[in-house]
C-alpha positions in Angstrom: 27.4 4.1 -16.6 26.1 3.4 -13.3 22.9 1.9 -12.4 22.4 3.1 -8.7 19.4 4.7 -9.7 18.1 5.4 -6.7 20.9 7.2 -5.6 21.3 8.8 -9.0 17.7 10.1 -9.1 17.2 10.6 -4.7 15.0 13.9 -5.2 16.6 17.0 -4.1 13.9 19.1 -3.9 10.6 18.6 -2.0 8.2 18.3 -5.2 10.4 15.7 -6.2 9.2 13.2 -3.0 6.2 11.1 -4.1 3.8 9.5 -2.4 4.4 11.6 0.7 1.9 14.5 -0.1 0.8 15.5 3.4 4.0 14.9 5.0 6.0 17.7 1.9 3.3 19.9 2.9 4.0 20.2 6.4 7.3 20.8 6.0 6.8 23.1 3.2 4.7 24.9 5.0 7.6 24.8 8.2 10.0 25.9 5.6 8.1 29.1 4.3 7.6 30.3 7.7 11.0 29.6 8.9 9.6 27.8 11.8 11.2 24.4 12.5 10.6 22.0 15.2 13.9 20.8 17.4 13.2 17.3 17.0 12.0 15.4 14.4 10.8 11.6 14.0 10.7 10.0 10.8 8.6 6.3 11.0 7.4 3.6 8.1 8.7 0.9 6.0 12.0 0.9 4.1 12.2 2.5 1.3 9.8 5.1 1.0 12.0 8.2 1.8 12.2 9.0 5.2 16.2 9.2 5.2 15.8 11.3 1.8 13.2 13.5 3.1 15.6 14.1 6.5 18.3 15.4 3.9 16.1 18.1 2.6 14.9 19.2 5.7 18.5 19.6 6.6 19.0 21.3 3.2 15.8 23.5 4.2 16.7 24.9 7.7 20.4 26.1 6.5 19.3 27.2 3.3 19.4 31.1 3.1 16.8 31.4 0.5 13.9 29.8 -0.6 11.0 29.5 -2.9 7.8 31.4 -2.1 6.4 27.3 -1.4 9.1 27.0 0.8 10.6 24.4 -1.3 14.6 24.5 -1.9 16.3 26.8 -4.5 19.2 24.6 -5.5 21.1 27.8 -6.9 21.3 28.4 -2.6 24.8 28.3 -1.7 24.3 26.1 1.8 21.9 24.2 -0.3 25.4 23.4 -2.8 27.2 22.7 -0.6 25.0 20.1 1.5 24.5 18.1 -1.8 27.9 18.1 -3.0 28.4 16.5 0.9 30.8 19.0 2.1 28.9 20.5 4.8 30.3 19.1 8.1 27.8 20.4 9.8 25.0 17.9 8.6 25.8 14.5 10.9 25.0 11.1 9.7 24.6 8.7 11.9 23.8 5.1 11.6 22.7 3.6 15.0 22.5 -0.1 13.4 26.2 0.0 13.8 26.7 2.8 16.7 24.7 1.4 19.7 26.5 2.5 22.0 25.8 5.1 24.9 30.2 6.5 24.5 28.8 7.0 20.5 26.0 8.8 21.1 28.0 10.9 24.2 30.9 11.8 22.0 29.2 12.0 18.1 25.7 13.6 19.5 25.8 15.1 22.5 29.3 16.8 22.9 28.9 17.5 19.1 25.8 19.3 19.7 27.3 21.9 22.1 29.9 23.5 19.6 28.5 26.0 17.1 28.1 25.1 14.0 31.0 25.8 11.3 29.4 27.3 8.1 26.1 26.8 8.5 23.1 28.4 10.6 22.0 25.3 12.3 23.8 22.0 12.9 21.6 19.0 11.9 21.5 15.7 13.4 20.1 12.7 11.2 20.2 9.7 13.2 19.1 6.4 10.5 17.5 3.6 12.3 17.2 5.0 15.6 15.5 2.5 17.1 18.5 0.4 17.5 20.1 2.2 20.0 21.0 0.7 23.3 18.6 1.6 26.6 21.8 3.3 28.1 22.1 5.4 24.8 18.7 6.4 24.4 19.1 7.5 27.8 21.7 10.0 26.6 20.2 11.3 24.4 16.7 11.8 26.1 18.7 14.6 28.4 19.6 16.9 25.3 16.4 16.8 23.9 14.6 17.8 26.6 16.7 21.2 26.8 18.3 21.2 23.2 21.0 24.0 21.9 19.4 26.8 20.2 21.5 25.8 17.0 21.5 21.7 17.0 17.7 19.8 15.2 17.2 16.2 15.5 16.4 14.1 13.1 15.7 10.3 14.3 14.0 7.8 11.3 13.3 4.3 11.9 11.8 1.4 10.6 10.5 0.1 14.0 8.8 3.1 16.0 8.0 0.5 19.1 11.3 0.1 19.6 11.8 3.6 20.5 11.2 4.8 23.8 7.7 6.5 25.0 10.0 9.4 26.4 12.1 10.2 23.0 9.1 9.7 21.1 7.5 12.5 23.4 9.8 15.2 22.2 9.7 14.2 19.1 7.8 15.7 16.1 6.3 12.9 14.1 5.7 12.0 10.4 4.3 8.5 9.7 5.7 7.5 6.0 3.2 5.2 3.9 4.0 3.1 1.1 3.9 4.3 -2.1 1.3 3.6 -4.1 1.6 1.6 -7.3 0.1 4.6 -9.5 3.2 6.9 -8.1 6.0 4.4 -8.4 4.5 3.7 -12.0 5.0 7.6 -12.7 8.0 7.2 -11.3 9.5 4.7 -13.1 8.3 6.5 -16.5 10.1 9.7 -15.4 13.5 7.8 -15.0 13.4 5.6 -18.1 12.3 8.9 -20.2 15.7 10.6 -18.5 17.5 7.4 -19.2 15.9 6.9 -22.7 15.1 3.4 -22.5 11.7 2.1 -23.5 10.0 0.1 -21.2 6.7 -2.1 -21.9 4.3 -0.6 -19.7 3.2 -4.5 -18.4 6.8 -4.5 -17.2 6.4 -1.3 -15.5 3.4 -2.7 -13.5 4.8 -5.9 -12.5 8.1 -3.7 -10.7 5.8 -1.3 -9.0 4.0 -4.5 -7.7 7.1 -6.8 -6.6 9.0 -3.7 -4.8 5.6 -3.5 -1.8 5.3 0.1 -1.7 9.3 1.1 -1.9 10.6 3.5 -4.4 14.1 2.1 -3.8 13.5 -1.3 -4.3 11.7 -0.5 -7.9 14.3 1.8 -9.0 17.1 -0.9 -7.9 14.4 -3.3 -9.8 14.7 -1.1 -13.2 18.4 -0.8 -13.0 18.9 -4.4 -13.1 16.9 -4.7 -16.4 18.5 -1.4 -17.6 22.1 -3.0 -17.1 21.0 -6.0 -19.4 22.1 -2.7 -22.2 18.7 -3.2 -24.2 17.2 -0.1 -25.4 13.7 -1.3 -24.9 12.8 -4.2 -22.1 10.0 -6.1 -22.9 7.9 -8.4 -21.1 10.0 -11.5 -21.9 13.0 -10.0 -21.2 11.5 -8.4 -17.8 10.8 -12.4 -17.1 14.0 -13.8 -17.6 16.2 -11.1 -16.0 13.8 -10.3 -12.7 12.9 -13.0 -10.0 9.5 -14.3 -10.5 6.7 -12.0 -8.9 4.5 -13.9 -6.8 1.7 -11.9 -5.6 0.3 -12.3 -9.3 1.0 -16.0 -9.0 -1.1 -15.5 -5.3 -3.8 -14.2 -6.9 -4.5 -16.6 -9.8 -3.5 -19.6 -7.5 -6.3 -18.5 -5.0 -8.7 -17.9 -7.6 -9.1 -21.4 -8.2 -8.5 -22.7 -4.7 -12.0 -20.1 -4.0 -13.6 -22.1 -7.0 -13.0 -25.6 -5.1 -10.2 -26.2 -8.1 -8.0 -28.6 -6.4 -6.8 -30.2 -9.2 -6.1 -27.4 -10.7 -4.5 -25.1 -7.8 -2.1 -27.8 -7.1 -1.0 -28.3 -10.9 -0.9 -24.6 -11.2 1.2 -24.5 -7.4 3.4 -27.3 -9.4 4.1 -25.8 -12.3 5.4 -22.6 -10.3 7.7 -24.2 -8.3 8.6 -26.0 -11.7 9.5 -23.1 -13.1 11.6 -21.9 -10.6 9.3 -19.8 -8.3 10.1 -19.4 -5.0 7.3 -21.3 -3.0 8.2 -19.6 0.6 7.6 -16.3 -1.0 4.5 -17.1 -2.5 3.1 -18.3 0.6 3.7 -15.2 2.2 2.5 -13.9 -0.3 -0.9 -15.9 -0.2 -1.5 -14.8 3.6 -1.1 -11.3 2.0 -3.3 -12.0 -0.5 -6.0 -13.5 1.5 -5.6 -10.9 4.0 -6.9 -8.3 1.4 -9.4 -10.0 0.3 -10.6 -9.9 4.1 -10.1 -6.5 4.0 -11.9 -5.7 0.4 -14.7 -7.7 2.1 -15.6 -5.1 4.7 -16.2 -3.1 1.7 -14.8 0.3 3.4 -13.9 3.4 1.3 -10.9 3.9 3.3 -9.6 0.3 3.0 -10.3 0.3 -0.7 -7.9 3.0 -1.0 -4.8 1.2 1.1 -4.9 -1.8 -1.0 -5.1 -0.3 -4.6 -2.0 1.1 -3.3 -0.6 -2.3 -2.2 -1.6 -4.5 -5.5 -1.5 -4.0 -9.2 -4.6 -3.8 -11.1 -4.6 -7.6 -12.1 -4.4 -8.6 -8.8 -7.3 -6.3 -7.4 -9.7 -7.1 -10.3 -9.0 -10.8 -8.8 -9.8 -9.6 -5.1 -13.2 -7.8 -6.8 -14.0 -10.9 -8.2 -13.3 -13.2 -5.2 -15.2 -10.8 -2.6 -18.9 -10.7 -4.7 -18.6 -14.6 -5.2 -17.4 -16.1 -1.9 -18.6 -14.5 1.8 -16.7 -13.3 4.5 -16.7 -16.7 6.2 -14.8 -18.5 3.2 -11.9 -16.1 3.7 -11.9 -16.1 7.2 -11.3 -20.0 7.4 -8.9 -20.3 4.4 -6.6 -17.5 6.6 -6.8 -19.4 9.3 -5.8 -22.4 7.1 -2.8 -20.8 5.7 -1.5 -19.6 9.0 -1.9 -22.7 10.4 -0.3 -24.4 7.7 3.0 -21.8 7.8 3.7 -22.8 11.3 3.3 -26.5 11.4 4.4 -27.7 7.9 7.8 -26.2 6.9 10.1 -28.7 5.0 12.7 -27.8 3.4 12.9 -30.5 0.6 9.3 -29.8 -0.2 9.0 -26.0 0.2 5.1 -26.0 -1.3 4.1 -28.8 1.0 2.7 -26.5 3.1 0.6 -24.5 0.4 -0.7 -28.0 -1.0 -1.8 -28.9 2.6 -3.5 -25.5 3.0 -5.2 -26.3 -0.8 -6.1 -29.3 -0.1 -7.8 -29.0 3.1 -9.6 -26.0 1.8 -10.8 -27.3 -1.0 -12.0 -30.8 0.7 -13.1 -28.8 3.9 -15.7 -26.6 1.9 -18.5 -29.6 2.4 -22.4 -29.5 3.2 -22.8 -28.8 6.7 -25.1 -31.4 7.6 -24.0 -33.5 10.0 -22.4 -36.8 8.5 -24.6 -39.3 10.5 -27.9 -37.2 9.3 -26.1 -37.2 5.9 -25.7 -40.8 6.1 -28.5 -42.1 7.2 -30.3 -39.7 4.7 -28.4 -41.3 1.3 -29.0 -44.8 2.8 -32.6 -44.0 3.4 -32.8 -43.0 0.0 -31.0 -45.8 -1.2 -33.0 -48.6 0.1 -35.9 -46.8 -0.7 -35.2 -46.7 -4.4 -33.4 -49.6 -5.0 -35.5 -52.1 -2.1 -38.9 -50.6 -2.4 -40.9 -54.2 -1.6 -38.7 -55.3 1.4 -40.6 -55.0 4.8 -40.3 -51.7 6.9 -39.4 -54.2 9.9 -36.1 -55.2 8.5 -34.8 -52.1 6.4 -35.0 -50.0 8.8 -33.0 -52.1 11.3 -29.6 -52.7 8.9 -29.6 -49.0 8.3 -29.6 -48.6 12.5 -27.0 -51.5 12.1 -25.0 -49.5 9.8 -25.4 -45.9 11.8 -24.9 -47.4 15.0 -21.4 -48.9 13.9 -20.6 -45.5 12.9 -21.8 -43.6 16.4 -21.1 -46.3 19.2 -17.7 -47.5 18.2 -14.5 -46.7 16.2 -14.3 -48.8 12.9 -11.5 -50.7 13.9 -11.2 -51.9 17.7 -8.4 -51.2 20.0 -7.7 -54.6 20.5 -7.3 -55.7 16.0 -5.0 -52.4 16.2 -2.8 -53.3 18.8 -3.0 -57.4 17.3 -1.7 -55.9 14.4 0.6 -52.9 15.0 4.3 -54.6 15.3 2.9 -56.2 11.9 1.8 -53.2 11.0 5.4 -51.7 11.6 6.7 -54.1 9.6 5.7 -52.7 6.8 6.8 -49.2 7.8 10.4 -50.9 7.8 9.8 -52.0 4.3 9.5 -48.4 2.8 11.7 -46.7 5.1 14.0 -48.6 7.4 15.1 -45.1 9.5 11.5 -44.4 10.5 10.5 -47.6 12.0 13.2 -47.7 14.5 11.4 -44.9 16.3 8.4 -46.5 15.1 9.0 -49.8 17.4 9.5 -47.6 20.5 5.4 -46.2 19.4 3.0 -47.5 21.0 -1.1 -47.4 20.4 -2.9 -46.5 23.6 -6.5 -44.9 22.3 -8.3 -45.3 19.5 -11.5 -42.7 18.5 -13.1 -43.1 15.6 -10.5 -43.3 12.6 -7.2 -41.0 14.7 -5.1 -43.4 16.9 -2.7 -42.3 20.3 0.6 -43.3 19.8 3.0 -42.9 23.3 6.7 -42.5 22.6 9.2 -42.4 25.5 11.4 -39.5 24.1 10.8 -36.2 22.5 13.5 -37.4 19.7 11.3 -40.2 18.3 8.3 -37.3 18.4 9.8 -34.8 16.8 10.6 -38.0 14.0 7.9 -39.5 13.6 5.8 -36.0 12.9 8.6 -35.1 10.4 5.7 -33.4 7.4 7.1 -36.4 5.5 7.1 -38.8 8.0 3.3 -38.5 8.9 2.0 -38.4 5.3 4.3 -41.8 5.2 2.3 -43.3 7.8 -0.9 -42.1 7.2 -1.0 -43.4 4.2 0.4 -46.7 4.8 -2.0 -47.2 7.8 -4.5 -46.1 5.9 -3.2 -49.1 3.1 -3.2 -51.5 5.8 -6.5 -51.4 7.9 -8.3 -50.2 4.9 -9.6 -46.9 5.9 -8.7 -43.5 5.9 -6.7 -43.4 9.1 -4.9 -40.9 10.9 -2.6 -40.2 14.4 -1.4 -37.9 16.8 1.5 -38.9 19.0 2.5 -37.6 22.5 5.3 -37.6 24.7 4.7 -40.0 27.7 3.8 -43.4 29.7 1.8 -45.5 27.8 -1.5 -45.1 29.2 -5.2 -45.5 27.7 -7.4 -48.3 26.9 -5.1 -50.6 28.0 -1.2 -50.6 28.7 1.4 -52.1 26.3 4.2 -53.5 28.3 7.3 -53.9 27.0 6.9 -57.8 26.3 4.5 -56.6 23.7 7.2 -54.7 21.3 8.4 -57.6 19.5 11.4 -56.6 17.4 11.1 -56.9 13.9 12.1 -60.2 12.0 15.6 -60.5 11.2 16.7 -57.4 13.4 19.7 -58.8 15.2 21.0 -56.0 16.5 17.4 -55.1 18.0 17.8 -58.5 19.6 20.9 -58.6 20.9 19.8 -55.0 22.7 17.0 -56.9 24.3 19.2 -59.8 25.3 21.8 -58.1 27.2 19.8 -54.7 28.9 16.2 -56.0 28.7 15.1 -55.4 32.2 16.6 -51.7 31.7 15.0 -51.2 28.5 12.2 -52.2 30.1 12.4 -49.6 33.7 13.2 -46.8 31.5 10.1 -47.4 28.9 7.9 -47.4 31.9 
């Protein structure tokens, strides 16, 4: 028994298409009238039937009778013989693997000159057209500009700004959408009624969600759970056979990273990976998710529409909820947070590092927006108030300018007690990972602001090292250990310049490095020229 369904079940007559209602009707409508365009363009994701829908429009124009609709009588002989694939007059070509412009010159265009064999018209149907060379598409552009009376085009691609302004042009077009949840859901009942499996309808839900839209991917989804030979797949089965969906798992995560959860967005973001979910899909899935909720926010008829037809009805009961508790503002940062957070922090031995960066500085991000000198000096203020009430106004008020002064004129810790104490400092790096502070020897301090410190390095190598995801947590946190505030660092590519320079006398090797030592010995005035 095969489980192709989607080949077993490809409709093969126009009412049979779903989710494509205005484009059927069109060429329903062409088909009733007997009035056909020369050239056709078929755009939209994969999936959603443009190759399908090319087939019976080829099935249409040859057919010799038709139903009052227009739609195809299958008891039509031409219409036989096209689906049984003996008509040699219906070309397939795939331009993925046929770039060329001697392929198009000797499968299109001298093909298109001879009369057809058996049937009235010769159809072209040319599957991802947008691949073709700019030679090719060239070649093409001449014959349909002055096509044969007998020869109709039909281009489908997945990528329509590929494609020349001057084929598009002559082209009639049909923009394909994704398929709705609702249809694929009908869909998938149909089959598994014709198959006569029972399916939980739960399970039904969650394959109309996972395939985005694509009839082809759900049916391929259903055939993999009906080749598992149970009569009825349930919810638990559905879960151990199918790869974890994680737009659902987008959803509930963000609902609790919205609530200021972190604790409990990063067990839940644990837990996932845990149990085997893919945490690269689920952050792509997240920037979708997100992205919805942006859109749900503008609260537009239109745009409620498209994403009912994107999500299941779990996860847009979660966007509904998410868009009358949090403004526009909320989502707006958290996106840019993600996307940020996708381009700077991928790591493949931690793929949901870069989702629990994005939680975390969310959720810690999300603070009053008074200023944090106003702040302080209002909570001291308070403070002394409370707890001092009987000291004099004279000398209160001066340690609390003590305090907010130390905070406004200079960075916590001087430039001078950090450099005093970096190769010490690096030391310690060398205790917890040896690898790191070889290219942390060659770093150098040369600013200081506030609580972020300048590091120089002489070569893009120890950069691109040293700001390793892992790497700069490491640091952090052991700087942060070591001068006893929360510390952080950015480090550039260049001659050490700032608040003061650090020759290279300064970079004591560590303590019992003898091969750092013996480098010094025998090329330090070199070592020295080519730090400078």
């Amino acid at each position: 028994m095969s489980f192709s369904l989607y080949r077993k079940y490809r409709p093969r007559v126009f009412a049979e298409v779903v989710g494509q209602d205005s484009i059927v009707q069109t060429l329903l409508s062409q088909s009733a009238q007997r009035a056909f365009a020369h050239a056709y363009l078929f755009t939209g994701p994969r999936g959603v039937g443009k190759t399908t829908t090319a087939r019976l429009l080829a099935k249409a124009v040859n057919a010799k009778k038709v139903k009052k609709n227009g739609d195809i009588d299958l008891t039509d002989a031409n219409a036989k013989l096209i689906d049984e694939g003996k008509a040699i007059d219906i070309i397939e070509i795939d331009a993925a693997s046929h770039t060329g412009v001697d392929h198009v010159r000797s499968a299109i265009i001298e093909n298109s000159r001879t009369s057809p064999s058996v049937l009235k018209y010769k159809v072209f149907i040319i599957d991802e057209v947008h691949m073709l060379s700019a030679s090719a598409f060239n070649a093409l552009l001449k014959t349909l500009e002055e096509p044969p009376e007998h020869a109709i085009f039909i281009l489908a691609t997945t990528e329509v700004h590929k494609v020349p302004e001057t084929i598009l042009s002559r082209c009639q077009r049909f923009s394909f959408q994704r398929i709705g949840v609702t249809h694929l859901i009908e869909r998938l009942q149909a089959i598994a009624k014709l198959e006569k499996i029972k399916i939980d309808t739960e399970v039904l839900q969650d394959i109309a969600a996972r395939s985005e839209g694509s009839s082809r991917d759900a049916e391929s989804l259903l055939g993999q759970l009906m080749a598992f030979g149970d009569k009825h797949i349930t919810v638990e089965e559905a879960a151990v056979l199918l790869p974890r969906s994680s737009m659902q798992d987008a959803a509930r995560l963000f609902e609790l990273v919205y609530a200021q959860n972190r604790t409990g967005a990063i067990e839940y973001l644990t837990h996932f990976v845990e149990d085997g979910g893919n945490a690269d899909e689920l952050l792509k899935d997240s920037i979708v998710f997100v992205r919805l909720v942006l859109l749900a926010s503008v609260s537009s008829k239109k745009l409620d529409e498209y994403i009912r037809v994107q999500v299941a009805e779990e996860v847009m009961q979660a966007i509904s909820r998410i868009v009358k508790a949090h403004p526009l503002q909320e989502t707006v940062r958290l996106l840019e947070i993600l996307l940020r957070a996708k381009s700077r922090y991928v790591y493949e031995d931690i793929p949901q590092l870069a989702l629990e960066i994005a939680v975390g500085e969310f959720c810690s991000s999300d603070e009053p927006q008074t200023p944090p000198s106003t702040q302080k000096q209002t909570d001291l203020s308070s403070t002394s108030l409370e707890k001092e009430p009987r000291v004099p106004k004279k000398v209160e008020p001066k340690k609390v300018q003590s305090k907010l002064a130390s905070t406004h004129v200079s960075p916590e810790i001087s430039f001078s007690v950090l450099k005093e104490k970096w190769q010490d400092f690096v030391r310690n790096i060398r205790k917890v990972n040896r690898g790191l502070s070889m290219s942390m020897q060659v770093a150098h301090p040369v600013d200081i602001e506030g609580r972020r410190v300048t590091l120089h390095v002489p070569y893009v190598f120890h950069q691109e090292r040293i700001l390793l995801p892992t790497h700069r947590v490491l640091i952090e946190k052991e700087m942060s250990d070591y001068f006893g505030k929360s510390m952080s660092f950015v480090c550039e590519v260049g001659a050490q310049q700032g608040k003061q320079q650090v020759a290279n006398k300064n970079v004591e090797p560590v303590e019992g490095d003898t091969l750092w030592n013996q480098v010094i010995d025998a090329f330090g005035d070199q070592l020295a020229s080519t730090q400078d």
